[in-house]
C-alpha positions in Angstrom: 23.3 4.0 7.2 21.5 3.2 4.1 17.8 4.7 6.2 20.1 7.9 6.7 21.5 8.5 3.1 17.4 7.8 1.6 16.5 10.5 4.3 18.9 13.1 2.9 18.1 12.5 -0.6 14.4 13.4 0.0 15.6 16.3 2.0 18.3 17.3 -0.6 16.7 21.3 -0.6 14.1 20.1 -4.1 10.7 21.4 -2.4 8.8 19.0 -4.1 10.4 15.7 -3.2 10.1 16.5 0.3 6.7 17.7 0.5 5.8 14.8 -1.9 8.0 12.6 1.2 6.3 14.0 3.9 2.6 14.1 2.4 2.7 10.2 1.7 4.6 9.7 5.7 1.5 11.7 6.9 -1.2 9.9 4.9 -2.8 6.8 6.3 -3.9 5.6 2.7 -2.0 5.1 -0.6 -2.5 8.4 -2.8 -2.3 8.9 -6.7 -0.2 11.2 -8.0 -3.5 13.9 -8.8 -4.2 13.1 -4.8 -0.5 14.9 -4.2 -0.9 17.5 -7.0 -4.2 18.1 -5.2 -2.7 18.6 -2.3 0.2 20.3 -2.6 -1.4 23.0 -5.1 -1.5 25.7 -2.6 2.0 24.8 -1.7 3.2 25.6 -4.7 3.6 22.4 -6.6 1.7 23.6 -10.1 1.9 20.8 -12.5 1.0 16.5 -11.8 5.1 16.4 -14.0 6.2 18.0 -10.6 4.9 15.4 -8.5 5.5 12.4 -11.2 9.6 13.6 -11.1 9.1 13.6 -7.5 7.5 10.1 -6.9 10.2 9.0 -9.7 13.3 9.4 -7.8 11.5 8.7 -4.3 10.8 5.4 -5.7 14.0 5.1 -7.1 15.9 5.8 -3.6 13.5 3.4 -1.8 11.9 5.9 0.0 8.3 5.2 -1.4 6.8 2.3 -3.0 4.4 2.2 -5.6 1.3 0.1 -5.7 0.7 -0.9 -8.9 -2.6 -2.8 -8.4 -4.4 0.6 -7.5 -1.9 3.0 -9.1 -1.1 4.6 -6.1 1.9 5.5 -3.2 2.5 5.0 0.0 6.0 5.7 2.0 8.6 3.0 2.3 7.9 2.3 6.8 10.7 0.2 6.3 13.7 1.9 4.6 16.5 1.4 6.7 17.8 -1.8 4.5 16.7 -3.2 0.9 14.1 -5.3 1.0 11.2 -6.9 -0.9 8.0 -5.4 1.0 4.6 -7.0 1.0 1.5 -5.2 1.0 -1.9 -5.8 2.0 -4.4 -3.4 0.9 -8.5 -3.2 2.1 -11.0 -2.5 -0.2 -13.3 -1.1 2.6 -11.1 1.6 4.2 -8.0 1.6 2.0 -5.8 1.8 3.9 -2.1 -0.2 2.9 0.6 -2.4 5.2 3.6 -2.8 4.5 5.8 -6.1 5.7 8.3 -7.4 5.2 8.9 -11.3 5.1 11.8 -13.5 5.1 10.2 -16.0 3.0 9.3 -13.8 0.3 12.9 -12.6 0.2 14.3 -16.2 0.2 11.7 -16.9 -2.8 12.8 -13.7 -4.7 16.3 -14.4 -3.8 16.2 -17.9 -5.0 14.6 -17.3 -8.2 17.6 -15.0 -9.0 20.3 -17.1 -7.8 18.7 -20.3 -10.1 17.4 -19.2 -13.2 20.1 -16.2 -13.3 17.3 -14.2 -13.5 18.0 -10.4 -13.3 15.4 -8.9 -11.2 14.5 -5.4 -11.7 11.2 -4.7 -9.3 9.0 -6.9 -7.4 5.5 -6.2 -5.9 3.5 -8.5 -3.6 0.3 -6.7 -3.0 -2.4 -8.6 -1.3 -6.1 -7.2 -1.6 -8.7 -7.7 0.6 -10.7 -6.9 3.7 -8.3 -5.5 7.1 -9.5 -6.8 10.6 -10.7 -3.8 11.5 -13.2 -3.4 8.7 -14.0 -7.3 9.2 -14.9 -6.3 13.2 -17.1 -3.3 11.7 -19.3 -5.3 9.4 -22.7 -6.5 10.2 -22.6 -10.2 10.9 -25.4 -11.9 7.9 -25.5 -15.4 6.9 -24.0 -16.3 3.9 -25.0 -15.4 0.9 -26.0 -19.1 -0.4 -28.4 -19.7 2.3 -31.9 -19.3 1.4 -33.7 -16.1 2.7 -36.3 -18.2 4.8 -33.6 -20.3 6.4 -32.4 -17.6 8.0 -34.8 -16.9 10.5 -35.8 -19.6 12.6 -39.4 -20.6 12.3 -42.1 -21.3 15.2 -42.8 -25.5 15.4 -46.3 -26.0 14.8 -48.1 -28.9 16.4 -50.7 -30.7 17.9 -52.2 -28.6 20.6 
């Protein structure tokens, strides 16, 4: 129910939250705020306050998350309960996934319930290199290795 109510409060007739909303669903990486202003221009979104507002109460409902290591948004894929997501972000492509794990919750969860901690936002953003840009890359010996050791070299000896 909770997915349903977040779905009509993007669609609630403002233009700009749901062509902010459906800009970030259709986008395969995190975009800033000047990305979507950049965007949605000829749409008829004049000013980046427009599309801060927007990206406000989207992130307020749960329907997109902000991630705060690169200053940029991506839509919630997960948004039909409450939930702590996880991100892991690539450097090469950057491209963002969202998950959601139990254990994170239970940690989160558990920090509130002992040290009576009022949480107000959390964000677990890992950042790094996907598998599909790992499978792309050239394979090189490491770094460390000296450059003649990595070729072999032709044994010479008594003839």
């Amino acid at each position: 129910m909770a997915g349903k109510r977040r779905f009509a409060l993007v669609n609630d007739g403002t233009a700009p939250r749901g062509l902010v909303h459906a800009l970030l669903v259709e986008s395969r990486t995190p975009l800033t705020a000047y990305q979507i202003l950049a965007q949605l221009q000829s749409r008829g979104v004049p000013y980046v306050q427009t599309v801060y507002r927007a990206l406000d109460f989207l992130v307020t409902t749960g329907a997109v998350h902000r991630l705060e290591s690169i200053n940029a948004y991506v839509a919630c894929r997960n948004c039909k309960t409450p939930h702590q997501p996880v991100f892991v972000i690539c450097r090469s492509c950057g491209r963002a996934s969202e998950f959601r794990d139990a254990n994170v919750d239970a940690v989160v969860h558990g920090i509130r319930n002992r040290k009576g901690f009022e949480i107000d936002r959390t964000s677990v953003e890992i950042v790094g290199t996907c598998a599909r840009c790992l499978a792309a890359r050239p394979k090189r010996p490491p770094k460390w290795m000296h450059p003649r050791a990595r070729t072999p070299v032709a044994k010479s000896g008594p003839r």
